[in-house]
N, C-alpha and C positions, 0 to 999 in steps of 0.2 A: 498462708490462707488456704491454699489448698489440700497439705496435707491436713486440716485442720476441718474441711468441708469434707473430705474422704473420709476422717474421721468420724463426723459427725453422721454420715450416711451407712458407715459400716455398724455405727452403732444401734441404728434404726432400724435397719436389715434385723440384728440381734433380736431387738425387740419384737419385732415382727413374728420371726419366727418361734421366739419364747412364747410368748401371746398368743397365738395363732394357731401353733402343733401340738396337739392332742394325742397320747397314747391310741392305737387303735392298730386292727391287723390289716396286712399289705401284702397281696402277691408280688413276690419277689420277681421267679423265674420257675420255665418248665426244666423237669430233668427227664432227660431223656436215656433211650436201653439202645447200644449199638445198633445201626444201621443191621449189621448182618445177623442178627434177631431178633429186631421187630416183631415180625410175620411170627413166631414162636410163643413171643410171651401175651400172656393175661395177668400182668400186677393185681393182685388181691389183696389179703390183708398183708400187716406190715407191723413195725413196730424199732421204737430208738431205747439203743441200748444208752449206760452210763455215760461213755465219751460223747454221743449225739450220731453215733453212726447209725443208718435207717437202713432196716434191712426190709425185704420187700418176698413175698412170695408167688412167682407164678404159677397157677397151677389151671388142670384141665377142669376143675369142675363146671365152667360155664362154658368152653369149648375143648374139644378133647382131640383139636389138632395143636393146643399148645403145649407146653414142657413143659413139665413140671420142675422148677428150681428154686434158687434163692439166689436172689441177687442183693447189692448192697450199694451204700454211697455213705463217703464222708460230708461233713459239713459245707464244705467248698465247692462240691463234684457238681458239674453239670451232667454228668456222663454216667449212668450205672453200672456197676461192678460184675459180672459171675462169682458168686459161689460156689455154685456146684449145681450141673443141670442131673437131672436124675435121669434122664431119659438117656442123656451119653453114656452113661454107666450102667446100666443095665439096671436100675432101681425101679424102672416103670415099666418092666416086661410082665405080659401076664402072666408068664409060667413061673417065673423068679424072683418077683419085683416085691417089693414091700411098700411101696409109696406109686401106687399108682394116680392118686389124688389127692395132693397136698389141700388140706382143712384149715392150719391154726399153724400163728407163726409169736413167738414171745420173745422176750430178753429178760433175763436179771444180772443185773450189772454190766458182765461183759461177755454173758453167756447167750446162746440161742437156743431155743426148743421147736421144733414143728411138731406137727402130725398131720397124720394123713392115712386113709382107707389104702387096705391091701386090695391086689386087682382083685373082682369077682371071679374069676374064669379061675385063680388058684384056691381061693377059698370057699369056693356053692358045696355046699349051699348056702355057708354060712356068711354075715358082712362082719369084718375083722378090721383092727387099723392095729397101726405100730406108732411111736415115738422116738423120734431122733434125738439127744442131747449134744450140744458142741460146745463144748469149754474154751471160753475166750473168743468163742467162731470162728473156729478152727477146726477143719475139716478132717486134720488125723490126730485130732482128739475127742472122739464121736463115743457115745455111749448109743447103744438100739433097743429100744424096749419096743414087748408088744409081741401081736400072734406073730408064731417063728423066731422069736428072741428070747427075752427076760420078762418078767416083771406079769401080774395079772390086772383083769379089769378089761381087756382089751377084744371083748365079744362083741362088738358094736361097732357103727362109724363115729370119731370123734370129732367134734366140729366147734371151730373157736379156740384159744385158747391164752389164758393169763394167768402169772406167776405171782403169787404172794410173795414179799419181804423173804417170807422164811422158809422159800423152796417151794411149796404147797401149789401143784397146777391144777389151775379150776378150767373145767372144759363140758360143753354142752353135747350130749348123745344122741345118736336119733332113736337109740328103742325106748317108746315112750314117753320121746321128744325131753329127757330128764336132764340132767347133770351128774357131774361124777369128778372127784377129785384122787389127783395123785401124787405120791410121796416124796420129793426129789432133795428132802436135809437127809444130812449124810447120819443128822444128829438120833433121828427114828432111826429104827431096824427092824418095826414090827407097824407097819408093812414094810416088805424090802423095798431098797430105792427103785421107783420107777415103779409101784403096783400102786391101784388104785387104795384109798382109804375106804372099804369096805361099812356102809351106813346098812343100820337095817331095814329102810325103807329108801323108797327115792323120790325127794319131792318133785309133782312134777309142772311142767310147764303151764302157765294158765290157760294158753291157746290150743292144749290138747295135742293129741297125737291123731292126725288125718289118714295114716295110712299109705297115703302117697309117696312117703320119703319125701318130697318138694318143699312140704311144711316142718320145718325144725329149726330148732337152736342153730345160728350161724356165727355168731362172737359172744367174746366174752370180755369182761371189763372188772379191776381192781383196783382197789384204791393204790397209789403208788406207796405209799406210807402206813396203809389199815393195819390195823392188830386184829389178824384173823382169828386170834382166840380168844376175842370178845364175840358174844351172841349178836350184840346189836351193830357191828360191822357192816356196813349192806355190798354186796359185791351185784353186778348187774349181766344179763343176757342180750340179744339183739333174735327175733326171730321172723320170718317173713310165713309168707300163708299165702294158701290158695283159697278165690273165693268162695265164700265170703270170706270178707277182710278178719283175721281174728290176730293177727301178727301182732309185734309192738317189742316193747323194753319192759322185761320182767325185771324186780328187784328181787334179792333174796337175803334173809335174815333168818335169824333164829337157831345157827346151827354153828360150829367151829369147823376150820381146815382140819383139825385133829379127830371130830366126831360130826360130820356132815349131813347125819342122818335125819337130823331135825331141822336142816333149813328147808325153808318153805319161799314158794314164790310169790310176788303178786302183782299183778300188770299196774305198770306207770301209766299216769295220763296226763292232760297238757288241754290249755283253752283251746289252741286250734289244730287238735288233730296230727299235728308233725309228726309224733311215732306210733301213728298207727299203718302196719308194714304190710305192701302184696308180697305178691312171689316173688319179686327180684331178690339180688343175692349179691353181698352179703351182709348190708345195710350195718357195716364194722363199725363197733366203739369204744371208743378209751375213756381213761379218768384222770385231768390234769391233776398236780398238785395243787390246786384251788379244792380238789374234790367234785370240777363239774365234771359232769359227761358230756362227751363228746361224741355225735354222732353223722353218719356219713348218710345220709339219702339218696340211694342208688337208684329209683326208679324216676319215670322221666316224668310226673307231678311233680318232683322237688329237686335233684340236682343242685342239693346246698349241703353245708358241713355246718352244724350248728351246736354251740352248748347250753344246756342245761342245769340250770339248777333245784336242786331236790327237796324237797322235804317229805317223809315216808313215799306215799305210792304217785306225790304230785308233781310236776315238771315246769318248769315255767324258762323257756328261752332268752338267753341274757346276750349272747353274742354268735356272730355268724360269719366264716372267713368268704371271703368277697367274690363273689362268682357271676362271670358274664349270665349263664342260663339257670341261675336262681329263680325258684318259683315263688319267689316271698320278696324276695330285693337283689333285682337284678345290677349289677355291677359292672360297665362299659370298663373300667379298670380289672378289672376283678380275672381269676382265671379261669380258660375255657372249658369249664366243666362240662363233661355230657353222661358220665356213669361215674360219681365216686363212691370208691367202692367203700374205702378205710381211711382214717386218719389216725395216726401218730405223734406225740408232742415230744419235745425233749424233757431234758428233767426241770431245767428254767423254767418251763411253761412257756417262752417267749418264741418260739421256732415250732412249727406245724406243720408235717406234710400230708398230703392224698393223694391216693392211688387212684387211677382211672383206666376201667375195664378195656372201656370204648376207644379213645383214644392214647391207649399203650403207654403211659408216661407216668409221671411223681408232680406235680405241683408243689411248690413253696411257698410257707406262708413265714412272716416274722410281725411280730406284735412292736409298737418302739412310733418315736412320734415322725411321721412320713406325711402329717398333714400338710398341703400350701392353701397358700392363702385364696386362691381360687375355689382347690374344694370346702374353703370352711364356709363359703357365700351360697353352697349349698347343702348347708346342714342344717338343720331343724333349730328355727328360732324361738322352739318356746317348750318352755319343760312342759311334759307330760306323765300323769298316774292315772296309773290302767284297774279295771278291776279287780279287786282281790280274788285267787281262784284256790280253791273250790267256793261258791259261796252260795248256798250257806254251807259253813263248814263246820266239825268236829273234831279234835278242838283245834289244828293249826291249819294255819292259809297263807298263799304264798301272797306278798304284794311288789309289783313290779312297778318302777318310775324311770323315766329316762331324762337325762340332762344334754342341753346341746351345748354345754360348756362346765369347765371344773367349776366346784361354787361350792358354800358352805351351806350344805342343806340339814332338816330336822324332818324326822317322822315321828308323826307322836299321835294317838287310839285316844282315844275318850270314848266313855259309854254316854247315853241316854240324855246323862244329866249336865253333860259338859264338861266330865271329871276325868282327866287325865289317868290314864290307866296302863299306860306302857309308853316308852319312847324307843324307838324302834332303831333310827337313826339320828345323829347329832355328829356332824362330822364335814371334814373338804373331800368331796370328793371330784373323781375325774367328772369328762366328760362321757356319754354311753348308757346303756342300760342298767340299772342293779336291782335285786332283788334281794328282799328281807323277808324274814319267815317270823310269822304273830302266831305265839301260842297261847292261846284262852284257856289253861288247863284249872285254872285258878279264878274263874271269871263265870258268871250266871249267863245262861241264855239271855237273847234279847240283842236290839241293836246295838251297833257300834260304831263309829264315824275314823276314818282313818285321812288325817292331814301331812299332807306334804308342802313345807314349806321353804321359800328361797328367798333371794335376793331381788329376784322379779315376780314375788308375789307366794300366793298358795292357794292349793286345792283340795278341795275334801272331797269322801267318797264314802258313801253306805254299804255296811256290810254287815252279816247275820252268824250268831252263833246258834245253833239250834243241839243242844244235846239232849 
């Protein structure tokens, strides 16, 4: 009888937690940088190579009593790794140095790229930067581009930076707050490896160029997967601003990694305002393999990491990893965020880390079902559709719904008359946010009613196509 009541309670337990646990993200643990470099480092941006190793950049640009380096961490590490500090080696001397202020850190595969501004004090009057290459991240298999090396393009400071599939590094400049991309397949020869691809105009940022240096492109973001030598690829920027507020997430289309000349930029926006960016630095982003963006909000209104989902220039927030001083949804579980700066994902999607300026460390995020049954008594007992934005729109809008459990839902548009004109969703989905994108391309101005419906019921909402 009693292994038969043990039975029957281990079985219940099962259910329980079948039932019960929800995919959703979970700070794991903090990673921390040696004890005896603390006081040195400024973790910035970052970014996870193929195996899932994160590599991290300290660098001076927000204080310029840290060292500029690269450090790293396996998947297990609590602990972060040295790469290579530039400042032991004489790489951040003014008279000598090439990497006075590490900018942009990338991987493709199992390779890493940085860059970073040459000191002023060797280059006035001019501002110059160089490019590191490390094959496999490996420190005596280094390629050097840039002023005092190889390679052209390198008259400016470069800021940001991400690697297309096919070599191709897209990186944000401050003359004229522009972009500029460079050549790293071994498969071109014209431009040579490591020279920028020479566009004959440069499209430029929407938020202008202030003059200050303060306001400029800070990251850059690719799809992990994109075929850059499609036109309608969108690859994306991150830029902050002095006020007034003109910062934010520029998208850019229209142009190939191979002929650049013709992408154009044009500022994203979002119902409530999330990316619209001050001067803080360097409000980093990525692009999972979902294709959302991924961004870090560095100044002290937000203090969250949240993604995004797109449609042309529109943004609509679908998820958000879990943070105690969240300005949107604070998280007594969550981690102690107070400046993050960057996040990085694996290739899974499932594993996410942030850097944080202020408090010197890596945060851990992992996606996977972590729910109990305490926190599920407080999660939202009743599905909710939000308004569709932009609205009134031309011709596509985003519409978001959120479910406080998996369940077999249906989206489906009717015009005017009652008439079924798109179904949007029909499908089991989890529990969480989702968003779906209506395109009315084919559809008369006038109203439209968008129904969400479940198992506990449904909701309809008005919305306007006006072309």
């Amino acid at each position: 009888m009693k292994i038969k009541y043990s039975l029957v309670l281990t079985l219940i337990s099962l259910w329980v937690v079948i039932v019960f646990a929800q995919p959703k993200w979970t700070y794991r643990y903090q990673i921390n940088f040696p004890p005896s470099d603390t006081a040195f480092v400024r973790p910035y941006l970052c970014s996870v190579d193929e195996n899932g190793r994160l590599y991290v950049i300290s660098s001076k640009i927000v204080d310029t009593r840290a060292r500029n380096a690269i450090w790293y961490c396996d998947p297990d590490d609590r602990v972060m790794k040295k790469l290579i500090d530039y400042d032991l080696n004489g790489d951040s001397d003014t008279l000598t140095g090439n990497l006075y202020v590490l900018r942009g850190i990338a991987t493709l595969r199992r390779d890493v790229i940085i860059n970073g501004s040459v000191p002023f004090p060797r280059s006035r009057p001019n501002t110059v930067a160089s490019q590191y290459y490390y094959k496999n991240g490996d420190t005596t298999q280094v390629e050097k581009f840039g002023f005092y090396h190889t390679g052209s393009g390198y008259g400016t400071y470069i800021n940001g930076l991400a690697v297309s599939k096919d070599s191709f590094a897209f990186t944000g400049i401050s003359y004229q707050s522009s972009v500029r991309l460079y050549n790293f397949t071994r498969s071109i020869t014209t431009p040579a490896r490591g020279s920028y691809v020479p566009p004959p105009t440069y499209g430029q940022e929407p938020g202008g160029h202030d003059g200050t240096g303060l306001s400029t492109i800070r990251d850059v973001a690719v799809r992990p997967n994109g075929d850059y030598n499609n036109t309608e690829t969108p690859w994306y920027t991150s830029r902050n601003s002095n006020p007034p507020i003109s910062g934010g997430i520029t998208v850019w289309v229209g142009g190939t990694q191979a002929s650049p000349g013709t992408y154009t930029g044009q500022r994203v926006i979002d119902p409530y305002s999330y990316l619209s960016f001050d001067r803080s630095v360097p409000y980093g982003i990525t692009v999972d393999n979902q294709n959302r963006l991924w961004v870090a909000g560095t100044d002290s209104t937000r203090r969250w990491v949240k993604a995004f989902e797109l449609t042309g220039t529109f943004a609509m927030d679908v998820a958000e990893l879990p943070s105690q001083n969240s300005s949107t949804n604070p998280d007594p579980n969550g981690a102690p965020m107070i400046a993050p700066a960057d996040v990085a994902l694996n290739s899974a999607g499932n594993v996410a880390y942030v850097t944080d300026i202020v408090n010197r460390c890596v945060y851990k995020f992992e996606f996977g079902d972590f729910t109990s049954v305490d926190e599920k008594k407080n999660t939202p007992t009743d599905f909710k559709l939000e308004q569709n934005f932009p609205n009134p729109f031309n011709p596509s809008t985003l519409i978001a719904f959120s479910l406080p459990e998996a369940m077999n839902v249906k989206l489906v548009v009717r015009n005017s008359l009652g008439q079924e004109v798109a179904t949007l969703v029909d499908e089991y989905l989890p529990a969480g946010k989702h968003v779906r994108t209506f395109s009315a391309q084919n559809l008369v101005s006038g109203i439209y009613y968008y129904t969400l419906i479940t198992p506990n019921g449904s909701i309809s909402k008005k919305m306007i196509l006006a072309k």
